[in-house]
N, C-alpha and C positions, 0 to 999 in steps of 0.2 A: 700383441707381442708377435716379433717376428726371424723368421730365418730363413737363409736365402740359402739353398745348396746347387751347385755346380757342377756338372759334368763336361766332362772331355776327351778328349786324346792328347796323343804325343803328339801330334799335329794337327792344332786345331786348324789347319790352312785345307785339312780333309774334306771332301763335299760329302755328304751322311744324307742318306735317304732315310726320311722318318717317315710311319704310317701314318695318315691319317687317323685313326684312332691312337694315337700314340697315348694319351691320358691313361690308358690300362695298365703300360707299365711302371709307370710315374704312381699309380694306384697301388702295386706288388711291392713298390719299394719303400712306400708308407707303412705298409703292412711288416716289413721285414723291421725297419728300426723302431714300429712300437712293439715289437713282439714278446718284450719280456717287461713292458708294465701294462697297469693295469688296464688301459685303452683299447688293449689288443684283443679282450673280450668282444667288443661291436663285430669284428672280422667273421666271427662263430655263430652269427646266428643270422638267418634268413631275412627279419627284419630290426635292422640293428637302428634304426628311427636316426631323428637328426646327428649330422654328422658334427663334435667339438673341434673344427680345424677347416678349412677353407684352403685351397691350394692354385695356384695358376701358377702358367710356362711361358718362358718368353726362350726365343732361339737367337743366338749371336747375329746372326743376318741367315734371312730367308730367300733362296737364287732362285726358287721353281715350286709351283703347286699343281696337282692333278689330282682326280678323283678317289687316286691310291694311297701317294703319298707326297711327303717334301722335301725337297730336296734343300738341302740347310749345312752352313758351317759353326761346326761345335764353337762353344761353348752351350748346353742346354742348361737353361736355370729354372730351376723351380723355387718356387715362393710360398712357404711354407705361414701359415696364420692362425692362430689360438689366442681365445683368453683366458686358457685354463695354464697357470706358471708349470705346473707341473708336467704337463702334456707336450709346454713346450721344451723342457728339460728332459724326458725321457729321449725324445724326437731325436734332440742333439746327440744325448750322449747313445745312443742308435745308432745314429749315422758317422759316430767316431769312430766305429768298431769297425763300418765298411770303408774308410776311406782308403784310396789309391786302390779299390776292388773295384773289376766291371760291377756293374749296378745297375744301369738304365741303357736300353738300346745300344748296348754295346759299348757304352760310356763310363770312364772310372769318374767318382766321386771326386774331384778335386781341391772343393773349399766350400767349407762350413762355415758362415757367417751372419752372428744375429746385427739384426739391423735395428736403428736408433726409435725408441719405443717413443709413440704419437697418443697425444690425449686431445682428446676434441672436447674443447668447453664451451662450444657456440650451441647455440640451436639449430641452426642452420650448415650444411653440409656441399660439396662439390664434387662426388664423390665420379672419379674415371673408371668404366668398367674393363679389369683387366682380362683381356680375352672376350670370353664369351659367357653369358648370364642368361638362364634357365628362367622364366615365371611361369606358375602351370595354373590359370585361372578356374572357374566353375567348366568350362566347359574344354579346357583342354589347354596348348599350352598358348602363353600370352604373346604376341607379336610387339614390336616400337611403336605401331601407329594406334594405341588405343591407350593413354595416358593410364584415363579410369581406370581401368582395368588389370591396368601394373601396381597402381598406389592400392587397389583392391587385394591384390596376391602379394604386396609385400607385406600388410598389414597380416593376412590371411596367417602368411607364411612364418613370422615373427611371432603371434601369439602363440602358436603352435611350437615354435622351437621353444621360446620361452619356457612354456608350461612344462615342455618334454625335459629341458636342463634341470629347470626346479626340481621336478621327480627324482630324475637321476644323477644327479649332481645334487645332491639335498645342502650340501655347506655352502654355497653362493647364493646371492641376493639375487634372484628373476624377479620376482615378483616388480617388475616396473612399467608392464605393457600399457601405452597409449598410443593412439592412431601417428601413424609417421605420416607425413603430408607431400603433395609429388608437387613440387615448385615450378621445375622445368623439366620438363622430358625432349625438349625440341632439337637435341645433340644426340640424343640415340635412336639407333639405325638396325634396319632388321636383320637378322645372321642366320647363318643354319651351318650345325655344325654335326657331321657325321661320329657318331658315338655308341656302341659295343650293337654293330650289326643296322644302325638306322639314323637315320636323319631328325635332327633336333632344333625346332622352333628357337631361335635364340634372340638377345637382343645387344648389340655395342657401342659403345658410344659413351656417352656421361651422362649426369643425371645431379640436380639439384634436389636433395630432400629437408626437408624442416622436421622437427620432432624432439623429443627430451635427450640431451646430449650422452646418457645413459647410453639410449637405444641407438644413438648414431656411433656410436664406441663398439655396441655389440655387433652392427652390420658391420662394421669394419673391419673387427677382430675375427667373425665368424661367417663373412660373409654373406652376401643378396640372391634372394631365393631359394631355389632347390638348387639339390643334386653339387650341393660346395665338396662334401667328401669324394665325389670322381674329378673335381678340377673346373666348375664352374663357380662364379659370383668373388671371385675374389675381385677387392675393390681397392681404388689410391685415393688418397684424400687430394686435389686441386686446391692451393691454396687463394687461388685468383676471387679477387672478390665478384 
């Protein structure tokens, strides 16, 4: 399930310098429209474990990059993803209360809009990574030129969130963990992306996985890899066979 939210100006024809870290504020703004349900607890503690929501940014058209920042013309969308119903309903009605409020990089809230909800009933997947996707293997984090070792950290990574939802989310079905399989990795490409003070091993591109259409539902919904809660692993499904 999902929702797309939009920021702006009165003239989106403005050129807008974004930080390079920009993900931080897009982070504050999460924080502000879950604030009054129950979600808003993970924000209070130190280690608040897997994130339930998955987020990634796309910019209207991007004119300039530097090691600072970007220089970009609003519209800034963020893409909001859960498959928890409820999480995605506080979310909205959160961000009902800020609209036409600056809210993000000096941008008002312009349009709250869920978008057409997708059920994957194949085994098999094509999934686009939107942005940039985190894998942080045995020994640190995973680069695009080491298949193994990505199909290893998503596996790693999925058990682990799994088990963490079951615990704390006790009313939903997890319990469905089996090895997801890496088809092709031969479209994604190594990235690095600056993120709160330091430089981050990433990975872009696309990516064919196999696996129980369960578990290719919860990557989709909740995002691939780590670190989904700051704005990495959010994914599209390709429908190209």
């Amino acid at each position: 399930m999902r929702v797309s939210f939009a920021f702006g100006l009165g003239d989106n024809n403005k050129v807008l310098e974004v930080p390079v870290d920009f993900r931080r504020h897009l982070i504050s703004f999460i924080k502000r429209i879950l604030s009054d349900t129950p979600f808003f607890s993970r924000f209070k503690t130190d280690r608040p474990g897997f994130s339930p929501y998955v987020f990634g940014v796309s910019f209207a058209r991007l004119l300039e990059k530097n090691s600072c920042c970007f220089k970009i013309k609003p519209p800034v969308v963020m893409t909001f993803s859960t498959g928890f119903y409820e999480l995605l309903a506080g979310a909205c009605n959160g961000a009902i209360l800020l609209k036409r409020e600056v809210s993000v990089l000096g941008l008002c809230l312009t349009h709250i809009n869920l978008l057409p909800l997708l059920k994957i009933c194949k085994d098999k997947a094509r999934f686009k990574l939107v942005g940039h996707t985190v894998f942080r293997g045995k020994n640190g984090y995973v680069g695009a030129g080491d298949p193994e070792s990505i199909e290893e950290a998503i596996n790693t990574h999925l058990q682990k969130k799994l088990s963490f939802f079951s615990q704390q989310y006790g009313n939903h079905n997890f319990e469905i963990f089996t090895k997801i399989r890496v088809v092709d990795a031969s479209r994604l490409q190594k990235g690095v992306c600056y993120h709160y003070g330091g430089n981050l091993t990433t990975v872009r591109g696309e990516v064919i996985l196999a696996g129980k259409p369960e578990l290719l539902q919860f990557i989709y919904d909740f995002g691939l890899g780590v670190r989904n809660g700051q704005g990495f692993g959010l994914v599209e499904v390709d429908n190209r066979s």
